[in-house]
ZAZASE-458328 format. One line per field, with one value per residue (C-alpha): x, y, z; chain. Coordinates in Angstrom, 2 decimals, always signed. Example, Ala and Ser with C-alpha at 12.3 -4.5 7.8 and 13.67 -1.06 7.14 Angstrom:
<rs>
east (+12.30; +13.67) .
north (-4.50; -1.06) .
up (+7.80; +7.14) .
ch (A; A) .
</rs>
This chain:
<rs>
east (-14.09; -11.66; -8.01; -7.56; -6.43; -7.34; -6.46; -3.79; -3.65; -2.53; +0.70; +1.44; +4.53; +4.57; +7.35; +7.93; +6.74; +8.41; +7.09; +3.52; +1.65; +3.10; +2.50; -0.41; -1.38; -0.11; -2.33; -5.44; -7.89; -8.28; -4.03; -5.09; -6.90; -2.87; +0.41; +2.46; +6.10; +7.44; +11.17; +13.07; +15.84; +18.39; +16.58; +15.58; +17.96; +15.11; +17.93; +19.70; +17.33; +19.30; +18.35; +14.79; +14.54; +15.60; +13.34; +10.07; +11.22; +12.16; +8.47; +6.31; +3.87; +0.31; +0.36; +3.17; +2.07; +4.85; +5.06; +8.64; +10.65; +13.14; +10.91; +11.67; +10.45; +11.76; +15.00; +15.77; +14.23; +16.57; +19.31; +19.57; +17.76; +20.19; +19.17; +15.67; +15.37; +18.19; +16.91; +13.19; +13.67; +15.44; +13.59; +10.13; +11.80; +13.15; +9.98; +7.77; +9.86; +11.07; +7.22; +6.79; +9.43; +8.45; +5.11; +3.35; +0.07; -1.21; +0.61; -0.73; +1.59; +1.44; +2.07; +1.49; -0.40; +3.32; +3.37; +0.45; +1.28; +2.17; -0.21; -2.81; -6.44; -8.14; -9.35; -6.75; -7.67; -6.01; -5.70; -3.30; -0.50; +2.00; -0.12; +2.22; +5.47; +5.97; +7.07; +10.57; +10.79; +10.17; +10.96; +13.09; +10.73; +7.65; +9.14; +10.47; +6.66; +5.43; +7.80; +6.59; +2.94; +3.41; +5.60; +2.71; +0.16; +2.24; +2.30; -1.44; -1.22; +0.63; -0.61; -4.49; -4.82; -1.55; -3.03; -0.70; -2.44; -1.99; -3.63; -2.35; -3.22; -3.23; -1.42; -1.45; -1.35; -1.31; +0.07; +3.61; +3.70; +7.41; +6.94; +10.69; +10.01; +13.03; +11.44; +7.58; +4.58; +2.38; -0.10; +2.21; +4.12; +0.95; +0.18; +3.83; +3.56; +0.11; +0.72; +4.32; +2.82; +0.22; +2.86; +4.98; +1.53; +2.61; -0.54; +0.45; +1.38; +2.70; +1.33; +3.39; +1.90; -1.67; -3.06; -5.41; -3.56; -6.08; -4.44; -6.04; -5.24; -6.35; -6.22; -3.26; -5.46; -7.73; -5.55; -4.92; -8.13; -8.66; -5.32; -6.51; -9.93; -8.10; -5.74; -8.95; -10.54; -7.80; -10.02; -12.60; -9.43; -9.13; -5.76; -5.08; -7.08; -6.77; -7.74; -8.89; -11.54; -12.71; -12.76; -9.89; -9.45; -7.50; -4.37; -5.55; -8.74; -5.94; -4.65; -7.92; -8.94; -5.65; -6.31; -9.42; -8.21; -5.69; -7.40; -4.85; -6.95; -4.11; -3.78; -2.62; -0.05; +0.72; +4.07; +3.40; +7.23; +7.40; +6.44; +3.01; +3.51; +0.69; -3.01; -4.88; -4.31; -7.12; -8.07; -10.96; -12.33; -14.80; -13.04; -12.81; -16.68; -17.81; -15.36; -17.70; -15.05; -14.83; -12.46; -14.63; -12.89; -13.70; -10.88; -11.12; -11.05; -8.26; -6.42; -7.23; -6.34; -2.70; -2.63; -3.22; +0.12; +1.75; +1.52; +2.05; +5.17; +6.70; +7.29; +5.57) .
north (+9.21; +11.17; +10.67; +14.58; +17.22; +20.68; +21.92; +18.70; +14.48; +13.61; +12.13; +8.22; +6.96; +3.30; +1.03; -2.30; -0.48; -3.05; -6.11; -8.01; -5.66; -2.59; -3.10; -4.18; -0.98; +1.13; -0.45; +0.07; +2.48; +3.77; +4.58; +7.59; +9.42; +9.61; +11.07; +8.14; +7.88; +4.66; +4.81; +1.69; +0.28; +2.06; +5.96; +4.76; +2.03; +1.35; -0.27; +3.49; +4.85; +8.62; +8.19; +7.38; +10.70; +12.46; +10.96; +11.71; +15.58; +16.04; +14.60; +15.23; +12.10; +12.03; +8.54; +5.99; +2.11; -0.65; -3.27; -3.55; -6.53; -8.98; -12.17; -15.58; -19.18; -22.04; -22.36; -19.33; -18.26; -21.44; -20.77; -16.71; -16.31; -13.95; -11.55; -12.01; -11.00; -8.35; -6.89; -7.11; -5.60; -2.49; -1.75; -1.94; +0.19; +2.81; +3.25; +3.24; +5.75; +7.44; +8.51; +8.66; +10.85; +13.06; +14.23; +11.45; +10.90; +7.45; +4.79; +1.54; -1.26; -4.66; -8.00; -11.84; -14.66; -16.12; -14.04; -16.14; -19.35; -22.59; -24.65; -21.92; -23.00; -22.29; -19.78; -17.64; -14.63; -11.55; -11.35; -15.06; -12.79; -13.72; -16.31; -19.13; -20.51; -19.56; -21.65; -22.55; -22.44; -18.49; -17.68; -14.84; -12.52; -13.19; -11.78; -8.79; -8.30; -8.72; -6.06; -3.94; -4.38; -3.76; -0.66; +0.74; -0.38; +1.08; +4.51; +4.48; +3.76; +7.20; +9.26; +7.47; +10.34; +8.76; +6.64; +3.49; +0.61; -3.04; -5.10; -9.14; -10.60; -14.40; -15.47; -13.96; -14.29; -12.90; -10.51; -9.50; -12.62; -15.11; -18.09; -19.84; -22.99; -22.05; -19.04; -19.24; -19.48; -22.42; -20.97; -19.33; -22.75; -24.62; -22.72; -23.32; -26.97; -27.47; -25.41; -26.76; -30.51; -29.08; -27.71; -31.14; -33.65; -34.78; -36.85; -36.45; -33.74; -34.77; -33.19; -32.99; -35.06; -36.50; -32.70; -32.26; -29.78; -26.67; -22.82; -19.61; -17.44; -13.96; -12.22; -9.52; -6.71; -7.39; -6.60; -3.66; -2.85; -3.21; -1.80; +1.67; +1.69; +1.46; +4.20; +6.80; +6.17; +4.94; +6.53; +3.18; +0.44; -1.71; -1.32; -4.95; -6.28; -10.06; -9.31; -12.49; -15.00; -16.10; -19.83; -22.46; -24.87; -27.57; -28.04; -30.96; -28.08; -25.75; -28.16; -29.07; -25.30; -24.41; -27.66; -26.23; -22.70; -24.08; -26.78; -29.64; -33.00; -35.27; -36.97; -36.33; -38.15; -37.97; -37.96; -38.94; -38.62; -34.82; -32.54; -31.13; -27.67; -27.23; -28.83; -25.48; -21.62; -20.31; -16.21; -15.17; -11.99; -11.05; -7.98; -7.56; -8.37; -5.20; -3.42; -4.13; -5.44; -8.78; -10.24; -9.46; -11.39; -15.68; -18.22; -19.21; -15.02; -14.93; -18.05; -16.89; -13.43; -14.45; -17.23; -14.09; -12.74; -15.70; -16.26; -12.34; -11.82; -14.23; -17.17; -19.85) .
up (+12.35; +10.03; +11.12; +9.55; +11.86; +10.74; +7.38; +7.11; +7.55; +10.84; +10.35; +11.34; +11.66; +10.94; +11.43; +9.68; +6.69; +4.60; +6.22; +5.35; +7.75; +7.05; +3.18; +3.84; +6.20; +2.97; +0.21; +2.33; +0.70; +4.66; +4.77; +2.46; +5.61; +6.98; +5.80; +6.65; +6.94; +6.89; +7.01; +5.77; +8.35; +6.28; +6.68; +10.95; +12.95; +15.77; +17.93; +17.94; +20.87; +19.66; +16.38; +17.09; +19.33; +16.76; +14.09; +15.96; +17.14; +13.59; +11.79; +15.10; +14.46; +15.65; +15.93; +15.75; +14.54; +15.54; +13.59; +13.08; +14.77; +13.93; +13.03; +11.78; +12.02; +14.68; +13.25; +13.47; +16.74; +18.28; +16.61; +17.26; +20.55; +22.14; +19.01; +18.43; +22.67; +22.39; +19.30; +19.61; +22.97; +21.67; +19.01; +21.16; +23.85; +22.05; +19.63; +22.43; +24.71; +21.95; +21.25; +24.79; +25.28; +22.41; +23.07; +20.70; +22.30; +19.96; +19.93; +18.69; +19.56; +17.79; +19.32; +18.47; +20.15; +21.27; +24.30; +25.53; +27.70; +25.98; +28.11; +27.81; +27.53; +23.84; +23.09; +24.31; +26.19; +26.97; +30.43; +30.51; +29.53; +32.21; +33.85; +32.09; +30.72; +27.11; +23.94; +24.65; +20.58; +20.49; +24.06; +23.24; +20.61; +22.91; +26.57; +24.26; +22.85; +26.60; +27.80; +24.84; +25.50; +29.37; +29.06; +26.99; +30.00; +32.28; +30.28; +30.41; +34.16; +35.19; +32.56; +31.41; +28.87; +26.87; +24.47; +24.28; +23.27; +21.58; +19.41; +19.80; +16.34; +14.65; +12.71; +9.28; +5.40; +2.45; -0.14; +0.41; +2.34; +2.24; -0.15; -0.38; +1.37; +3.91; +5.35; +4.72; +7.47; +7.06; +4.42; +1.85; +2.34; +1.24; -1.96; -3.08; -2.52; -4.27; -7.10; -7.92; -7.57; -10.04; -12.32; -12.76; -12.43; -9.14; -7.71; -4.50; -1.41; +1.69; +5.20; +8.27; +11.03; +10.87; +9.54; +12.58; +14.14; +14.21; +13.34; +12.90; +10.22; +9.42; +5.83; +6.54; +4.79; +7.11; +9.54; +7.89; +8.02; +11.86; +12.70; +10.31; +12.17; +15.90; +14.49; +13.79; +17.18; +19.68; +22.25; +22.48; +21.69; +25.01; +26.30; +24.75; +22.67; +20.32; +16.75; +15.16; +13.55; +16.87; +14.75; +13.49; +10.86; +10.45; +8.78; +6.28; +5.78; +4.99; +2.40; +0.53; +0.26; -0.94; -4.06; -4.49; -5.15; -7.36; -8.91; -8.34; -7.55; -6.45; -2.67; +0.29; +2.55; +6.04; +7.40; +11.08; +12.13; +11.47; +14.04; +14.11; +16.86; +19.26; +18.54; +18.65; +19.12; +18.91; +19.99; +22.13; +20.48; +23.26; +23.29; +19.61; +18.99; +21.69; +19.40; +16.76; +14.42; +12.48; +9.89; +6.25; +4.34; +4.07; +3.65; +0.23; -0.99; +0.77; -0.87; -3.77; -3.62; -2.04; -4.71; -7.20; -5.36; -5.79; -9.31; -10.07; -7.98; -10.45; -7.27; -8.97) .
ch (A; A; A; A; A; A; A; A; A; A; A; A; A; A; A; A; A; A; A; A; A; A; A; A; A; A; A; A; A; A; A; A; A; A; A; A; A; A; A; A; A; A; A; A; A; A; A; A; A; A; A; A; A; A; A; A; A; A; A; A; A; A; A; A; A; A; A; A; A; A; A; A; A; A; A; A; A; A; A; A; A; A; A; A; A; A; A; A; A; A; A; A; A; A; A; A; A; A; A; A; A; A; A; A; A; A; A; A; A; A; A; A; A; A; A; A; A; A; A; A; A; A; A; A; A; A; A; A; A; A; A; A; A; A; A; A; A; A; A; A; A; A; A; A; A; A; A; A; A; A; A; A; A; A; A; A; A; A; A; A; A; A; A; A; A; A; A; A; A; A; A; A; A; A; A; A; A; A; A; A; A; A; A; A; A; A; A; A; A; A; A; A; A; A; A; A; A; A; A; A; A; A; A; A; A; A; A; A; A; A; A; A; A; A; A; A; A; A; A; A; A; A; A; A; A; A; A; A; A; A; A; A; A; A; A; A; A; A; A; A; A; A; A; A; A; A; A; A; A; A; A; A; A; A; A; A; A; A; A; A; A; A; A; A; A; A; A; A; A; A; A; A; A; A; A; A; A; A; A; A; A; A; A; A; A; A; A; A; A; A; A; A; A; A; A; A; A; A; A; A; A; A; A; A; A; A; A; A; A; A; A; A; A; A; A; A) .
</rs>
């Protein structure tokens, strides 16, 4: 379905613009079916609810896509966690009321698998929301993307017409993705540790814990590409709905595709003090596969193509 509208683009506002999604979103041959405004934090505070009002009566969007938030890793999330609740809250509420508010009848709302219970059985399904006590780790930023995600259910509930709808997705990686060691996910942290022991001949990489620890990951244009179909036909997009691989690998997997992509044929050691997370969290995409949607692109592409990233972006 063509996103145009008449004699113009239908007009997305996307927030987070800046941020591995939202570039992501923007470099996808589908993002040229939209006029999309993606104001940096500097042109749109999200935690000024006036401001956002304002914003939306001023550009009138057809559809706003949320993917703005304050994120971080452990440390961070332990150390701030009266901001990343505080924050995360605002900027959900006054995006989503804001559109409310102005007449915006799309919204398409993204979340993360950390809303879902800690103790949650694999794979993890959509309707456990709520059933569970969350990571203590990342408390904060998931109850402030559950209050997001119900505050668009509960849109749809008094007005089913209102298209407010989110998609709950892996975890991610890719281009645009963070590679300093201090603030990078587990994949882009991977590549930068293979190929610097493959720069200086180091003949061996150590793993945290015993490497069977299984994780999902999802190529972030791929993403893209399932958040720019949803956007074109919100009408058939479950109310929630996981986007995923519907599979997991391990962490030591993780490792030797990575050495492979690289070429680096050194060892691996295992550092069995270090903490290892959760064993597995892993999405059910029942939901996702009546969509008719999968993931296109395999692991090692998508090493490869983020290693490409890597290596252009001027990190190694």
């Amino acid at each position: 379905m063509s996103a145009g509208q008449g004699s113009r683009k239908a007009r997305m506002l996307l927030t987070g613009g800046g941020g591995l999604v939202g570039r992501n979103i923007q470099e996808h041959p589908r993002a040229a079916d939209w006029e999309i405004l993606a104001p940096r934090s500097a042109a749109l505070d999200l935690t000024d609810a006036a401001a956002v009002d304002a914003y939306i009566a001023r550009h009138q969007p057809d559809l706003v896509v949320h993917a703005a938030g304050r994120v971080g890793g452990i440390q961070a999330n332990m150390a701030n966690p009266v901001a990343f609740l505080d924050e995360n809250t605002a900027i959900g509420r006054n995006i989503i009321m804001g559109a409310h508010r102005g007449g915006v009848r799309k919204f398409l709302n993204l979340a993360s698998t950390c809303i879902y219970p800690r103790a949650a059985e694999n794979p993890l399904r959509e309707e456990m929301v709520l059933t569970g006590t969350l990571e203590p780790t990342n408390e904060g930023y998931a109850i402030a993307k559950i209050l997001a995600l119900r505050l668009c259910e509960y849109i749809r509930r008094e007005d089913e017409s209102a298209q407010y709808k989110t998609l709950i997705p892996c975890n991610l990686y890719g281009a645009h993705d963070k590679f300093d060691p201090k603030h990078s996910h587990l994949l882009p942290a991977i590549i930068h540790k293979v190929h610097q022991a493959q720069k200086t001949g180091e003949q061996t990489v150590e793993i945290w814990g015993d490497g069977t620890a299984r994780r999902e990951f999802m190529y972030a244009a791929d993403l893209a590409d399932a958040v720019l179909r949803a956007a074109a036909d919100m009408e058939s997009l479950p109310d929630s709905m996981n986007i995923g691989l519907g599979q997991d690998h391990s962490i030591n997997d993780y490792y030797a595709t990575v050495a492979e992509v690289i070429g680096w044929h050194g060892n691996f050691s295992h550092d069995l003090s270090k903490p290892v997370g959760m064993k597995q969290k892993l999405c059910a995409t029942d939901r996702q596969d009546h969509w008719g949607w999968q993931a296109p692109t395999s692991l090692r592409d998508g090493i490869a193509q983020t290693y490409r990233h890597y290596l252009e972006s001027g990190y190694a």
